[in-house]
C-alpha positions as CSV (number, residue, x, y, z in Angstrom):
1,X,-8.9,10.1,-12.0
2,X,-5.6,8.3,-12.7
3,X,-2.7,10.1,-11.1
4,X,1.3,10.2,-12.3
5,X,3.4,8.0,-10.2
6,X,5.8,9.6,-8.1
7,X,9.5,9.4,-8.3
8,X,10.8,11.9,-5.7
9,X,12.1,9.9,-2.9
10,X,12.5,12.6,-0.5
11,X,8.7,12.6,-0.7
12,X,8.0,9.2,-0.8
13,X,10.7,8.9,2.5
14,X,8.4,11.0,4.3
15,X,5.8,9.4,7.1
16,X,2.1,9.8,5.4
17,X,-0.6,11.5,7.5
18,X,-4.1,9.7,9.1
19,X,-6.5,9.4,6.1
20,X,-9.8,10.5,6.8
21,X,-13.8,10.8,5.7
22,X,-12.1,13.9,3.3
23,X,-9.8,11.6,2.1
24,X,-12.3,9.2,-0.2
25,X,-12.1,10.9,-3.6
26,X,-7.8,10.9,-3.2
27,X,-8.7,6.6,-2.3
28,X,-10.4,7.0,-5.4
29,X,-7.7,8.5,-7.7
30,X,-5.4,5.5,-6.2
31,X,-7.6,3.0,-7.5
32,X,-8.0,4.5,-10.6
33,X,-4.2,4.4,-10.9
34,X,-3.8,1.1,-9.6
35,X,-6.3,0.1,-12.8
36,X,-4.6,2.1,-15.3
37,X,-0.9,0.0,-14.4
38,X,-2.6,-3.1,-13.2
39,X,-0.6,-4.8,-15.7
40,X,2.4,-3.8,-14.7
41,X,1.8,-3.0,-10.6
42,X,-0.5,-4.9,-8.0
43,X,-0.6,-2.6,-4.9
44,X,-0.2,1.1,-4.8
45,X,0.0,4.1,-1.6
46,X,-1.4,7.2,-2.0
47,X,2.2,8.9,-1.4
48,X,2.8,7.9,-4.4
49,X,0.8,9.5,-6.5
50,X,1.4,12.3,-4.6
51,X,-0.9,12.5,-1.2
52,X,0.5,12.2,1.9
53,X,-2.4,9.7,3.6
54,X,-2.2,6.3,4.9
55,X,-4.4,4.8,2.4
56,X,-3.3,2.0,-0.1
57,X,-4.8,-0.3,-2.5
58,X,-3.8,-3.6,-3.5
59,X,-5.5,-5.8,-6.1
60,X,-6.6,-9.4,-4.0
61,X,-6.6,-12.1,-6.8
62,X,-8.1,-9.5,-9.1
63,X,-10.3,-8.0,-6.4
64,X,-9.2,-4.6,-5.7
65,X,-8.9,-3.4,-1.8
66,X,-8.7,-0.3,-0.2
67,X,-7.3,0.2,3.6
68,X,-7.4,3.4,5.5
69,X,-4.7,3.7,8.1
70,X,-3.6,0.0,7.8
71,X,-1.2,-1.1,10.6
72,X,-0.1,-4.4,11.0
73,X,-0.9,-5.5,14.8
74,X,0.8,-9.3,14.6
75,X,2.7,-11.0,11.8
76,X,4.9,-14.7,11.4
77,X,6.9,-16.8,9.1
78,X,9.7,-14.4,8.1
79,X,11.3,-14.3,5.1
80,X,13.6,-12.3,2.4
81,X,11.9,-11.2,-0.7
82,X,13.2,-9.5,-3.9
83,X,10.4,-6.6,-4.6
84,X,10.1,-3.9,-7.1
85,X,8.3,-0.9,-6.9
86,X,6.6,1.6,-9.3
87,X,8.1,4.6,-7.8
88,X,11.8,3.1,-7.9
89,X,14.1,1.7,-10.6
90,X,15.7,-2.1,-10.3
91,X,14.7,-4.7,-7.4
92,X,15.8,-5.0,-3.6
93,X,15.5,-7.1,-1.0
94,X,12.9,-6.9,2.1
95,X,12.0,-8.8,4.9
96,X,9.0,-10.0,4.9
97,X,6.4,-12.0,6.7
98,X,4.3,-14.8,5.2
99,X,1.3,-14.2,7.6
100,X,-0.2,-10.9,8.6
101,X,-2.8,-9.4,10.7
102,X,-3.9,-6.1,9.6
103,X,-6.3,-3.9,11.5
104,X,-7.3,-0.7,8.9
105,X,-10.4,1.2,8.2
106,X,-13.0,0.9,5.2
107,X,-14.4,3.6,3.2
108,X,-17.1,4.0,6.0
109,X,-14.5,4.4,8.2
110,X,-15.9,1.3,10.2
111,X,-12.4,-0.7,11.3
112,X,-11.9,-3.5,10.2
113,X,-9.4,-6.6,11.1
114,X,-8.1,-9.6,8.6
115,X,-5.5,-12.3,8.4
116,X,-3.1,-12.0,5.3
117,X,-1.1,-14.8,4.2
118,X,1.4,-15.0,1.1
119,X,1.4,-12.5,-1.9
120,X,-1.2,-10.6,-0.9
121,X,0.5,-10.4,2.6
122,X,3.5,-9.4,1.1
123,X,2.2,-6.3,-1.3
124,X,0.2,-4.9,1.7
125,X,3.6,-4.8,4.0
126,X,5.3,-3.4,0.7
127,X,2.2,-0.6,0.8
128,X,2.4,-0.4,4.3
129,X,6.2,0.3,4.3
130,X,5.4,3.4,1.8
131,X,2.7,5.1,4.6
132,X,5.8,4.8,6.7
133,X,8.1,6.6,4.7
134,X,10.2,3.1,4.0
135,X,11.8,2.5,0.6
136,X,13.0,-0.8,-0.1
Protein backbone atom coordinates (compact mmCIF):
# COMPACT_ATOMS: atom_id res chain seq x y z
CA UNK A 1 0.00 0.00 0.00
CA UNK A 2 1.53 3.31 -0.95
CA UNK A 3 2.46 5.28 2.21
CA UNK A 4 2.76 9.43 2.75
CA UNK A 5 6.33 10.51 2.81
CA UNK A 6 7.53 11.77 5.84
CA UNK A 7 8.62 15.23 6.61
CA UNK A 8 9.33 15.26 10.44
CA UNK A 9 12.98 15.33 10.74
CA UNK A 10 13.18 14.67 14.32
CA UNK A 11 11.85 11.26 13.15
CA UNK A 12 13.76 10.80 10.26
CA UNK A 13 17.12 11.91 12.58
CA UNK A 14 16.39 8.96 14.56
CA UNK A 15 18.65 5.49 14.23
CA UNK A 16 16.01 2.86 12.54
CA UNK A 17 15.65 -0.57 14.25
CA UNK A 18 16.84 -4.34 12.71
CA UNK A 19 14.18 -5.25 10.17
CA UNK A 20 12.98 -8.64 10.43
CA UNK A 21 10.81 -11.79 8.96
CA UNK A 22 7.60 -9.41 10.54
CA UNK A 23 8.87 -6.72 8.75
CA UNK A 24 8.04 -7.96 4.88
CA UNK A 25 4.49 -6.40 4.39
CA UNK A 26 6.14 -2.70 5.76
CA UNK A 27 9.18 -3.68 2.65
CA UNK A 28 6.18 -3.98 0.82
CA UNK A 29 4.37 -0.65 1.44
CA UNK A 30 8.04 0.98 0.59
CA UNK A 31 8.02 -0.47 -2.70
CA UNK A 32 4.71 0.35 -3.34
CA UNK A 33 5.71 4.02 -2.49
CA UNK A 34 8.80 3.91 -4.26
CA UNK A 35 6.40 2.99 -7.60
CA UNK A 36 3.82 5.59 -6.89
CA UNK A 37 6.87 8.62 -7.00
CA UNK A 38 9.21 6.61 -9.23
CA UNK A 39 9.04 9.60 -11.38
CA UNK A 40 10.08 11.85 -9.22
CA UNK A 41 12.30 9.55 -6.47
CA UNK A 42 14.68 6.49 -7.16
CA UNK A 43 15.47 5.01 -3.69
CA UNK A 44 13.40 5.24 -0.58
CA UNK A 45 13.87 3.98 3.55
CA UNK A 46 11.28 2.80 5.41
CA UNK A 47 11.65 5.73 8.06
CA UNK A 48 10.33 7.58 5.72
CA UNK A 49 7.21 6.53 5.27
CA UNK A 50 7.08 6.22 8.74
CA UNK A 51 8.67 2.75 10.05
CA UNK A 52 11.50 2.74 11.99
CA UNK A 53 13.40 -0.49 10.20
CA UNK A 54 16.54 -0.78 8.30
CA UNK A 55 15.04 -1.64 5.08
CA UNK A 56 15.28 0.39 1.80
CA UNK A 57 14.48 0.15 -1.72
CA UNK A 58 16.10 1.61 -4.57
CA UNK A 59 15.10 1.18 -8.27
CA UNK A 60 18.56 -0.58 -10.18
CA UNK A 61 18.21 0.67 -13.87
CA UNK A 62 14.49 0.15 -13.52
CA UNK A 63 14.83 -3.00 -11.48
CA UNK A 64 13.52 -2.43 -8.09
CA UNK A 65 15.70 -3.79 -4.93
CA UNK A 66 14.94 -4.32 -1.52
CA UNK A 67 17.81 -4.64 1.36
CA UNK A 68 17.22 -5.62 4.93
CA UNK A 69 19.72 -4.28 7.28
CA UNK A 70 22.12 -2.97 4.53
CA UNK A 71 25.57 -1.95 5.91
CA UNK A 72 28.20 -0.99 3.92
CA UNK A 73 31.43 -3.26 4.91
CA UNK A 74 34.16 -1.53 2.30
CA UNK A 75 33.80 1.46 -0.03
CA UNK A 76 36.40 3.76 -2.53
CA UNK A 77 36.69 6.54 -4.86
CA UNK A 78 35.38 9.50 -2.81
CA UNK A 79 33.60 12.12 -3.88
CA UNK A 80 31.12 15.31 -3.16
CA UNK A 81 27.64 15.01 -4.51
CA UNK A 82 24.73 17.43 -4.63
CA UNK A 83 21.50 15.12 -3.54
CA UNK A 84 17.93 15.71 -2.94
CA UNK A 85 15.63 13.91 -0.95
CA UNK A 86 11.86 13.22 -0.79
CA UNK A 87 11.60 13.90 2.80
CA UNK A 88 13.54 17.37 2.56
CA UNK A 89 13.16 20.66 0.67
CA UNK A 90 16.24 22.07 -1.68
CA UNK A 91 19.63 20.06 -2.41
CA UNK A 92 22.87 19.51 -0.23
CA UNK A 93 26.04 18.27 -0.48
CA UNK A 94 27.35 14.59 0.68
CA UNK A 95 30.20 12.66 0.46
CA UNK A 96 30.12 9.93 -1.35
CA UNK A 97 31.88 6.97 -2.59
CA UNK A 98 31.88 5.75 -6.20
CA UNK A 99 32.29 2.00 -5.26
CA UNK A 100 30.53 0.12 -2.54
CA UNK A 101 30.33 -3.15 -0.96
CA UNK A 102 27.09 -3.81 0.68
CA UNK A 103 26.38 -6.88 2.80
CA UNK A 104 22.21 -6.85 3.59
CA UNK A 105 19.59 -9.41 3.79
CA UNK A 106 16.80 -10.53 1.20
CA UNK A 107 13.27 -11.07 1.84
CA UNK A 108 14.19 -14.68 2.88
CA UNK A 109 16.40 -13.22 5.15
CA UNK A 110 19.25 -15.24 3.48
CA UNK A 111 22.42 -12.47 3.55
CA UNK A 112 23.55 -11.46 0.82
CA UNK A 113 26.87 -9.45 -0.40
CA UNK A 114 27.29 -7.11 -3.74
CA UNK A 115 29.62 -4.61 -5.21
CA UNK A 116 27.91 -1.14 -6.13
CA UNK A 117 29.45 1.30 -8.30
CA UNK A 118 28.13 4.85 -9.47
CA UNK A 119 24.42 5.97 -9.19
CA UNK A 120 23.22 3.13 -7.87
CA UNK A 121 26.08 3.22 -5.34
CA UNK A 122 25.27 6.49 -4.55
CA UNK A 123 21.17 6.20 -3.80
CA UNK A 124 21.95 3.15 -1.53
CA UNK A 125 24.54 5.26 0.69
CA UNK A 126 21.82 8.16 0.51
CA UNK A 127 19.18 5.19 1.89
CA UNK A 128 21.60 3.90 4.00
CA UNK A 129 22.32 7.32 5.62
CA UNK A 130 18.40 7.52 6.47
CA UNK A 131 18.59 3.85 8.57
CA UNK A 132 21.19 5.81 10.40
CA UNK A 133 19.37 8.67 11.27
CA UNK A 134 21.65 10.97 8.78
CA UNK A 135 20.05 13.89 6.81
CA UNK A 136 21.98 15.32 4.20
Amino acid sequence: MQKPIVRDVIFLGQKSLPASPEDIPAADDLTDTLRANQKICVGLAANMIGIKRRIIAFSDNGVLIEMFNPEIIKKSGEYTAEEGCLSLEGTRTATRYHTIKVQWQDRTFQTRTGIFTGWTAQIIQHEIDHCNGVLI
